[in-house]
Every structure is written in structure tokens, then in C-alpha cells.
SEPAKE-362321 format. One record per atom (N, C-alpha, C, O): x, y, z. Coordinates in steps of 0.05 Angstrom, whole numbers, plus 32768, in hexadecimal, padded with zeros to 4 digits. Example, Ala and Ser with C-alpha at 12.3 -4.5 7.8 and 13.67 -1.06 7.14 Angstrom:
<vovexs>
81087F8E809C 80F67FA6809C 81087FBE809C 811D7FBE80A9 81017FD3808E 81117FEB808F 81028001809D 810C801780A1 
</vovexs>
This chain:
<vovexs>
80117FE88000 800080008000 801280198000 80268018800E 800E802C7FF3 801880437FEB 801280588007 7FFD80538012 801D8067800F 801780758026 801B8095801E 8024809B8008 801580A78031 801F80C18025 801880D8803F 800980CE8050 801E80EE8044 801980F88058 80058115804A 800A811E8033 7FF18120805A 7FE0812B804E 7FF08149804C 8004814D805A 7FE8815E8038 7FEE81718030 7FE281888052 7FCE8182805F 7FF081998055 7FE281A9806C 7FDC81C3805E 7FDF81D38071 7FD581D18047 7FD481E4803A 7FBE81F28042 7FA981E8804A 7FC1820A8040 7FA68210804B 7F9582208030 7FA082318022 7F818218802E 7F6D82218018 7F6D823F8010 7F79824B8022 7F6182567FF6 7F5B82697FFA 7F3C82657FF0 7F3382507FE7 7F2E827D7FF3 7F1982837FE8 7F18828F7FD4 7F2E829A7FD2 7F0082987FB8 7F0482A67FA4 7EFC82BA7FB1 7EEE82BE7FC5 7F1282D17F95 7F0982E97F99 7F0882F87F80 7F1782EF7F6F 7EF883107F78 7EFA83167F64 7EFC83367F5B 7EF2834A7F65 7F0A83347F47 7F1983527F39 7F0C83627F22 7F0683547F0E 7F0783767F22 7EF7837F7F0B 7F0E83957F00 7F2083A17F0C 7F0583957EE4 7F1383A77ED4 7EFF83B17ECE 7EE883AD7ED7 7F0783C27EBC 7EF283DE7EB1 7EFD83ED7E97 7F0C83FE7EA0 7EFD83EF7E7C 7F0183F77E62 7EE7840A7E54 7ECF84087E52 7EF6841A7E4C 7EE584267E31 7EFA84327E1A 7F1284387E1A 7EE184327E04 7EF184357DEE 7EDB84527DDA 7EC284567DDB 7EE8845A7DCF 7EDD847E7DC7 7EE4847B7DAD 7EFD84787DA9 7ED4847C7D97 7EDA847E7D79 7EDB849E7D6F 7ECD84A77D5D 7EE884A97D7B 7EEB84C77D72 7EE084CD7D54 7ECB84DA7D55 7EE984C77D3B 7EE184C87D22 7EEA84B37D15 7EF0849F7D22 7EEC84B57CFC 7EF584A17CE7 7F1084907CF2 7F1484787CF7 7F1C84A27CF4 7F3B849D7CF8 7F4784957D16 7F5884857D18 7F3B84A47D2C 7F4884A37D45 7F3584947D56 7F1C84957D56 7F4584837D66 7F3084787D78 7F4984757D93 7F6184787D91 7F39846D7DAF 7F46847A7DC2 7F3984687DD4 7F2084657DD5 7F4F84597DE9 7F4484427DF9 7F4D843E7E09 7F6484357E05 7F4684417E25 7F5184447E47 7F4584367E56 7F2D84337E4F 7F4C84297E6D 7F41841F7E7F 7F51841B7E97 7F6984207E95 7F4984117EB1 7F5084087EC6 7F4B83EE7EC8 7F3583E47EC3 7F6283DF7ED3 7F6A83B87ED8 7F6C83BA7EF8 7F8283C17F03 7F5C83B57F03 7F5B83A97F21 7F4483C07F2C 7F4A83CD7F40 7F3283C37F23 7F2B83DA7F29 7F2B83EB7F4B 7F2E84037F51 7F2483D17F5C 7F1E83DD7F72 7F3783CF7F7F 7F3583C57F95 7F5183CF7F6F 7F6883C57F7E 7F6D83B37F96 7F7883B87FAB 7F5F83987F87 7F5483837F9B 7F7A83737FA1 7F87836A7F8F 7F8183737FB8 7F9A835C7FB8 7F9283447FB4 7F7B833C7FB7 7FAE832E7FA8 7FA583197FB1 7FA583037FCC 7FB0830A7FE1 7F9B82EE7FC9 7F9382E47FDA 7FB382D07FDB 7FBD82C67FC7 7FBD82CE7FF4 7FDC82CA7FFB 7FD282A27FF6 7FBD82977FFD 7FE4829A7FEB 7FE4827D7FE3 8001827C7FEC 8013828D7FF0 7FFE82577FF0 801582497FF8 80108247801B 8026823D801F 800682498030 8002824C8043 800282338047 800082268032 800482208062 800782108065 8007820D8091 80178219809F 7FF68201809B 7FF6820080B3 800C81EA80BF 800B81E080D6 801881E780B2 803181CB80B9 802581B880C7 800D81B580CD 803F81A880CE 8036819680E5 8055818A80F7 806C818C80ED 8050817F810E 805F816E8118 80648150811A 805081438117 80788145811E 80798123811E 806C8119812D 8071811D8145 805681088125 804B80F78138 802E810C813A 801B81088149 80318122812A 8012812B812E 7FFD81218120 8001811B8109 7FD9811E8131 7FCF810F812F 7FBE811F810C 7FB48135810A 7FC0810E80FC 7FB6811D80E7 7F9B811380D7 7F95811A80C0 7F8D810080E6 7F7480F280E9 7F5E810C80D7 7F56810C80BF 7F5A811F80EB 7F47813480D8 7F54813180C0 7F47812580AF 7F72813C80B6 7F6F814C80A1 7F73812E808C 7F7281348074 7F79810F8090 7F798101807F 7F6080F78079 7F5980EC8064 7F5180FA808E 7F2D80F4808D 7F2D80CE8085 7F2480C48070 7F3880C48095 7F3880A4808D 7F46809A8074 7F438082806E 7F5480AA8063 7F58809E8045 7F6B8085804A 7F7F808E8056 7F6D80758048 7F7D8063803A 7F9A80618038 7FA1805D8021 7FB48063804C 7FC3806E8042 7FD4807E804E 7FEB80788053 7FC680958056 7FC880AE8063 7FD180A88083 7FC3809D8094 7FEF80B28085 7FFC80AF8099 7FFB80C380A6 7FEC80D5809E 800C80C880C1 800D80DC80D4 803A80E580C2 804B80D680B8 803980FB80C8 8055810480BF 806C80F480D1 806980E880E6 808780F880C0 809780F080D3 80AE810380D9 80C080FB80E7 80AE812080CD 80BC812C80C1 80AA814A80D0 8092814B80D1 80BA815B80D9 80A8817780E2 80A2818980C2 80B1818580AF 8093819780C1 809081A780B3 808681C480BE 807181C980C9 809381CF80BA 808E81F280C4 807481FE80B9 806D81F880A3 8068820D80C4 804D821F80B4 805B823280A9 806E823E80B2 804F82358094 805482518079 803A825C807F 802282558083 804B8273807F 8027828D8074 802D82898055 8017828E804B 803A82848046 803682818022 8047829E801D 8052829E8007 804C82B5802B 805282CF8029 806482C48010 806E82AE8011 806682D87FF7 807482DD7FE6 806E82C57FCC 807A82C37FB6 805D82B67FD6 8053829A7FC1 8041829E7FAF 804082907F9A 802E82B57FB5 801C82B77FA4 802A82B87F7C 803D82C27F70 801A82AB7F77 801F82A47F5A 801B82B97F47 800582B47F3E 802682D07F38 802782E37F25 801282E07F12 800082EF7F0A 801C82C37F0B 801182B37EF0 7FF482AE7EF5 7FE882AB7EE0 7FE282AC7F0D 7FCA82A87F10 7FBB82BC7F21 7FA382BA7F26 7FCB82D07F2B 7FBB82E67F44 7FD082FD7F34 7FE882FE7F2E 7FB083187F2F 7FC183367F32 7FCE833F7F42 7FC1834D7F51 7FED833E7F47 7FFD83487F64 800B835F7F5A 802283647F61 7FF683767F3D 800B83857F3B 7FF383A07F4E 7FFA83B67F56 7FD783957F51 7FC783AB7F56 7FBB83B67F3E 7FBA83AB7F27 7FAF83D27F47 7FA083E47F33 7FB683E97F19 7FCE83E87F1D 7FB083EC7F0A 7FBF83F87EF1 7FA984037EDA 7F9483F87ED1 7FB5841D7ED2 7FA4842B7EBD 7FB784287EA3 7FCF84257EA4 7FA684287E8A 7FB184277E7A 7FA484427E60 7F8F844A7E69 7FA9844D7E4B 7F9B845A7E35 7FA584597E1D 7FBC84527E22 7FA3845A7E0C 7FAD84547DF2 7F9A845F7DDA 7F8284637DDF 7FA584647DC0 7FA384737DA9 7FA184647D92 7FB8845C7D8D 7F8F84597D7E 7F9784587D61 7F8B846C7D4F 7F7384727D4F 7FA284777D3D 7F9884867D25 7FA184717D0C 7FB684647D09 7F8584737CF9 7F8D846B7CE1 7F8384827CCE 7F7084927CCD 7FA6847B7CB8 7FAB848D7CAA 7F9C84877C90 7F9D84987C7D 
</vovexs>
């Protein structure tokens, strides 16, 4: 039988970000397009967190009976996740405005 020790991670909840755009056709030629990305400059939600554990702690709740699922043998320290949050999947730059121009000639 395969054994494994349970993950102690701690969950987040969703949260959500609104942007905001418009765009202005001045005439034939010029048109003109601005908006705000995060509008109400929501942070994100800190990932990687982790409540650790110690050897020999009893880990019955968090393996919930599976099959397998041992008690650690090894300490593991708690993380707050600080500095983990992922770029690639959470806005961590904040609010940002943007505006921009096309003329055709």
C-alpha cells in the first residue's frame, strides 16, 4: 500500500476584480481608448500558506480516514505564503490606467 502524508495548505476564497474601458470614435480618422484595470484596487489574496505540522501529530481530521494517509515524521514549519502569490494568475501590480490613440491616414 502506497502511503503519503496529507498536504496542510490552507485554502483561499474567490475574489473579484473589475476593470473599466471606453472607446470614443472622434471622426473618420481618430479614435481614442482609455480605461482603468483593477478598478477598485482589489489586492490579492496571499497563497502558499500552510498551517504545518509536527512529528507524531495527530492528523485524523485533516486525512478524514483515506486509505493511506499517515501521521508525519518529519516537522514542517507554518508559512503565511508571504511573497508566493503567483503573478501569472493574481493582479499584484494593483490599479493601472492606460489611454491610447489611432489615426488613420
Amino acid at each position: 500500500m502506497v502511503s503519503y502524508t496529507p498536504f496542510t495548505d490552507v485554502g483561499i476564497g474567490a475574489y473579484d476584480i473589475f476593470d473599466m474601458s471606453m472607446n470614443w470614435t472622434v471622426n473618420d480618422t481618430v479614435t481614442i481608448r482609455g480605461g482603468i484595470t483593477n478598478l477598485f484596487d482589489v489586492s490579492p489574496k496571499i497563497t502558499g500558506r500552510e498551517t504545518g505540522y509536527a512529528p507524531g501529530s495527530d492528523l485524523t481530521a485533516v486525512c478524514g480516514g483515506a486509505p493511506g494517509c499517515v501521521n508525519p515524521t518529519a516537522p514542517q514549519l507554518a508559512s503565511t505564503g508571504a511573497g508566493i502569490t503567483s503573478p501569472g494568475y493574481y493582479d499584484v501590480l494593483g490599479r493601472r490606467f492606460f489611454i491610447g490613440m489611432k489615426a488613420r491616414f
